[in-house]
C-alpha positions in Angstrom: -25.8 67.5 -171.5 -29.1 67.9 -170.3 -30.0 70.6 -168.5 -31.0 69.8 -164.8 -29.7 66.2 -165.0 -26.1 65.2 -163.6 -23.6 63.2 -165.0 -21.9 62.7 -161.8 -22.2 59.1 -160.3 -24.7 58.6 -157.6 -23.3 58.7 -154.3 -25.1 55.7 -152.4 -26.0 55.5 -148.4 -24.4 52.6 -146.9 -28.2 50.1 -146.1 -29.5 50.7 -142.9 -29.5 47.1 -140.3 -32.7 45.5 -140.5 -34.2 45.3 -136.5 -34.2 41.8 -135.6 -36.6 39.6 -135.8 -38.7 39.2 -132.8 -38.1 35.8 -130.6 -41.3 34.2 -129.0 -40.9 31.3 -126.4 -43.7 28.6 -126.5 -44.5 27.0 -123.0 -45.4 23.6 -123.7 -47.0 22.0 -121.0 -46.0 18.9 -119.3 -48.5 16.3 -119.2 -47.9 13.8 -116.7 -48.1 10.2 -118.7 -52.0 8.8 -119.0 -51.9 6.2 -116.2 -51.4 9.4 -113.8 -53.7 11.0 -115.0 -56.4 8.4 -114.8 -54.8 8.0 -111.4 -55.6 11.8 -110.5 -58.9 11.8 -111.7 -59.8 8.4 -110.0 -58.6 10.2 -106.8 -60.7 13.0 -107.1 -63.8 10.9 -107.4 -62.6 8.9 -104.7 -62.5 12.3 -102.5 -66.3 13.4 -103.7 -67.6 10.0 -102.9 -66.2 10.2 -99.2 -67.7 14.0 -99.0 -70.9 12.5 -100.0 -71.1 9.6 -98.1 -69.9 12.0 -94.5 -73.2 14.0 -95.8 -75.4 11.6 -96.0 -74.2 9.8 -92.6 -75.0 13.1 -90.9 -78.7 13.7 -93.0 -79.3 9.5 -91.8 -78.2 10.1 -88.1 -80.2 13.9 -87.3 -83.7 11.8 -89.2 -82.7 9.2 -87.6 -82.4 11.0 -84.3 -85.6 13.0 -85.0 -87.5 9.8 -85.3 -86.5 8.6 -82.1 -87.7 12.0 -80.2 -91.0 11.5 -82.2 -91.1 8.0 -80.9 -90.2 8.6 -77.4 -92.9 11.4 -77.5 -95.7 9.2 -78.8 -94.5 6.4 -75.7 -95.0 9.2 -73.4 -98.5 10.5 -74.5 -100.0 7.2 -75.8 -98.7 4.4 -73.2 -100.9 2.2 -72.6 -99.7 0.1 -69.8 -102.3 -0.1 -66.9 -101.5 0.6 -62.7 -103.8 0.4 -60.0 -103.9 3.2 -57.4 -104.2 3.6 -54.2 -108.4 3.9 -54.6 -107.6 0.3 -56.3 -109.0 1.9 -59.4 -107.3 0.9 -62.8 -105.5 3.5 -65.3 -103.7 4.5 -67.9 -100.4 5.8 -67.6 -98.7 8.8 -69.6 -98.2 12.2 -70.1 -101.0 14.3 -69.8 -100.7 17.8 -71.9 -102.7 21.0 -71.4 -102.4 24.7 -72.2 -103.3 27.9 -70.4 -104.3 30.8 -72.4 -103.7 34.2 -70.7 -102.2 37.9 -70.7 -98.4 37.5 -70.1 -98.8 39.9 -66.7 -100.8 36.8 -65.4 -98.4 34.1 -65.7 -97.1 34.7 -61.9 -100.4 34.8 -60.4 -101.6 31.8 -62.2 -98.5 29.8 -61.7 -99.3 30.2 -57.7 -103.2 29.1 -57.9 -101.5 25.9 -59.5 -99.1 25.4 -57.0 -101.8 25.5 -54.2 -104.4 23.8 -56.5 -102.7 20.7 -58.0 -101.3 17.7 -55.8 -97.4 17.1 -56.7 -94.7 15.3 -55.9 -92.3 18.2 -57.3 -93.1 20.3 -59.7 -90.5 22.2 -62.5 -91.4 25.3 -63.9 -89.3 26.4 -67.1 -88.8 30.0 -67.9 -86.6 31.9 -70.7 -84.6 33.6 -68.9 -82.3 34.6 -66.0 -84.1 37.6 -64.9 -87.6 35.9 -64.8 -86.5 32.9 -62.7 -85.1 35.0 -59.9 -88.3 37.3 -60.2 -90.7 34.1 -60.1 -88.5 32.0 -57.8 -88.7 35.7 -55.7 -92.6 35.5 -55.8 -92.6 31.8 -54.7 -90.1 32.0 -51.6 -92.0 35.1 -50.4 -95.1 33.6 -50.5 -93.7 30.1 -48.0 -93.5 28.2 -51.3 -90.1 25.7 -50.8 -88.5 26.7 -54.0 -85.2 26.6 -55.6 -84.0 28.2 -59.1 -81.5 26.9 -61.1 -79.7 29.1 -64.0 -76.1 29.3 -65.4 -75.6 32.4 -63.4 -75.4 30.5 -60.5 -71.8 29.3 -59.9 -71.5 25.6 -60.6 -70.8 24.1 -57.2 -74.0 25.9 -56.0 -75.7 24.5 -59.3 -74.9 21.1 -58.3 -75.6 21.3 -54.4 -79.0 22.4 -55.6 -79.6 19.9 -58.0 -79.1 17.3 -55.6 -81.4 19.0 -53.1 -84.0 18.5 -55.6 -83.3 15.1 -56.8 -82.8 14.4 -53.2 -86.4 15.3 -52.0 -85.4 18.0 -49.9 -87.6 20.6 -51.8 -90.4 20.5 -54.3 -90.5 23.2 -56.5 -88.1 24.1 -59.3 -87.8 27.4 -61.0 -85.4 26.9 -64.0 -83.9 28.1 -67.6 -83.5 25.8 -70.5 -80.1 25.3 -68.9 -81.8 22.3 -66.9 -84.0 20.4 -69.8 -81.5 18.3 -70.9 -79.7 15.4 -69.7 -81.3 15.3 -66.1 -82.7 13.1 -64.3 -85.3 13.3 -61.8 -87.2 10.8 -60.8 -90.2 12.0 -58.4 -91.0 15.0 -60.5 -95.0 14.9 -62.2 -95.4 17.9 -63.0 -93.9 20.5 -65.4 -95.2 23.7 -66.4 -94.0 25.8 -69.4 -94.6 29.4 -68.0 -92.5 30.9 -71.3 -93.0 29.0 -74.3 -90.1 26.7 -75.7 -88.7 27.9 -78.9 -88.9 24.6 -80.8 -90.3 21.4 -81.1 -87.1 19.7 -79.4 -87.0 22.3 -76.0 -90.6 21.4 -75.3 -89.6 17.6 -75.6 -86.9 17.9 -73.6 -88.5 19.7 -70.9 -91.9 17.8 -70.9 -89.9 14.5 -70.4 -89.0 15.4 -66.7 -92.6 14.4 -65.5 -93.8 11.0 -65.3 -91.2 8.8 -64.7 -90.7 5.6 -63.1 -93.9 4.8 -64.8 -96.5 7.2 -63.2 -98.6 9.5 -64.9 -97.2 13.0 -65.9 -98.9 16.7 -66.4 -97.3 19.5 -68.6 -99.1 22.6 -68.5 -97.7 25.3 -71.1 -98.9 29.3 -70.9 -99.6 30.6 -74.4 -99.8 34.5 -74.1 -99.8 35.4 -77.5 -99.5 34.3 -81.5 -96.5 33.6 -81.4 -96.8 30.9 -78.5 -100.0 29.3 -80.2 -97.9 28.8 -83.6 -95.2 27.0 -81.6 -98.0 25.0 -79.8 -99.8 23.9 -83.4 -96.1 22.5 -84.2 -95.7 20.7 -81.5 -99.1 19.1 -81.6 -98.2 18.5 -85.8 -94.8 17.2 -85.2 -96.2 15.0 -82.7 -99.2 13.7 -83.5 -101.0 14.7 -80.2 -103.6 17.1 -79.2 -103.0 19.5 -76.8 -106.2 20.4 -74.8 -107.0 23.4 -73.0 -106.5 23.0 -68.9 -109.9 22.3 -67.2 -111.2 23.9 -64.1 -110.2 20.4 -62.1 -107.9 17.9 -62.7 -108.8 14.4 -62.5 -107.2 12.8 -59.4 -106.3 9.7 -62.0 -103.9 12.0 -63.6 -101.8 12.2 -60.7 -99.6 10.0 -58.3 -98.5 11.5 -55.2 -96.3 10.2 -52.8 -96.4 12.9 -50.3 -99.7 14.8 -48.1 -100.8 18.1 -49.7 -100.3 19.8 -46.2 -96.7 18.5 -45.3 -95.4 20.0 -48.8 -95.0 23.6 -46.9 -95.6 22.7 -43.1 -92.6 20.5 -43.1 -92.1 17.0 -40.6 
């Protein structure tokens, strides 16, 4: 034969198993039948319509309660119904506004010369703070005024008693925190002065609307100190519609309806 070639029979390997083929599982989603899921997507729209409609309930009622506070401010400053005095003199009822411009140091000393200046049945002075109504109402007491301070560090029962002391008549001068702007009712008070600045729009409403009820005539006197009062003051004249005029050396008489002497406020019976 030839050289380098065998004649013996090829010995074959048995064939190697082929690896199987791989498996893959399809998922095949179950969709629910048309009408449910018109039904679902009906129900979802349903769902975003009430969401929408609870929005737009609340956006209706706050403008709807903003243009109530802007209305009952207007009544207040613009009335025009007409009284006649004592003097027998006819006038205009309403809320008369004026600011004080001084250094905040000054606000004590100018709240007393307005105490013994002005004629008042009672008179409510709002400050921001706990710690400035006990140092004011301090200030008052040691100088004969009769005053009372009203704050919610004062336990309740005490809160109350006091409360009804002043609605009562028993006393004529009110120190207070914001805690007493809102939702009170008293009756004889005519003036209010803002010796701290409200923060908004809606405190200086609230508080201004304790003088000059029972259809007399009311005076708010607000301190601005600084720039940040005579911004809140430009709001509150904008929002309202009303100027705001600096306080003059003397009051007009007119402006005021008293029910009790000057001298018995401090002198007592």
């Amino acid at each position: 034969g030839i050289r380098g070639r065998s004649t013996s029979v090829p010995r074959y390997l048995p064939e190697r198993p082929h690896p199987p083929p791989p498996t893959y599982s399809i998922a095949v989603a179950q969709l629910p039948p048309p009408q449910q899921q018109t039904a679902g997507v009906l129900e979802f729209v349903k769902q975003q319509i009430e969401i929408n409609k609870t929005l737009a309930n609340l956006m209706l009622k706050k403008e709807q309660h903003m243009v109530e506070q802007n209305s009952l401010m207007k009544q207040m400053i613009n009335d025009k119904a007409e009284y006649y005095g004592k003097s027998g003199k006819q006038s205009q009822l309403g809320l008369h506004q004026h600011y004080v411009k001084l250094h905040k140091n000054e606000k004590t000393r100018e709240s007393i010369k307005l105490i013994g200046k002005l004629q008042f049945n009672q008179f409510v002075i709002f400050v921001k703070s706990v710690s400035r109504s006990t140092a004011l109402f301090k200030s008052l007491a040691e100088r004969g005024f009769p005053a009372i301070e009203i704050h919610h560090e004062i336990p309740k029962e005490k809160r109350l008693a006091r409360y009804k002391e002043f609605q009562e008549f028993e006393t004529h001068i009110l120190v207070a925190t914001n805690l007493f702007g809102l939702g009170i009712d008293i009756e004889r008070a005519n003036i209010v002065l803002n010796y701290d600045m409200p923060e908004d729009t809606d405190t200086y409403l609230h508080r201004v609307a304790r003088a000059g009820r029972l259809g007399t005539k009311g005076l708010a006197i607000t301190y601005v100190a600084n720039e940040s009062d005579a911004a809140i003051l430009n709001e509150i004249q904008s929002r309202f519609a009303v100027k705001i005029t600096e306080m003059p050396d003397e009051i007009d008489a007119d402006t005021q309806v008293t029910f009790i002497d000057i001298e018995s406020r401090f002198t007592g019976p």
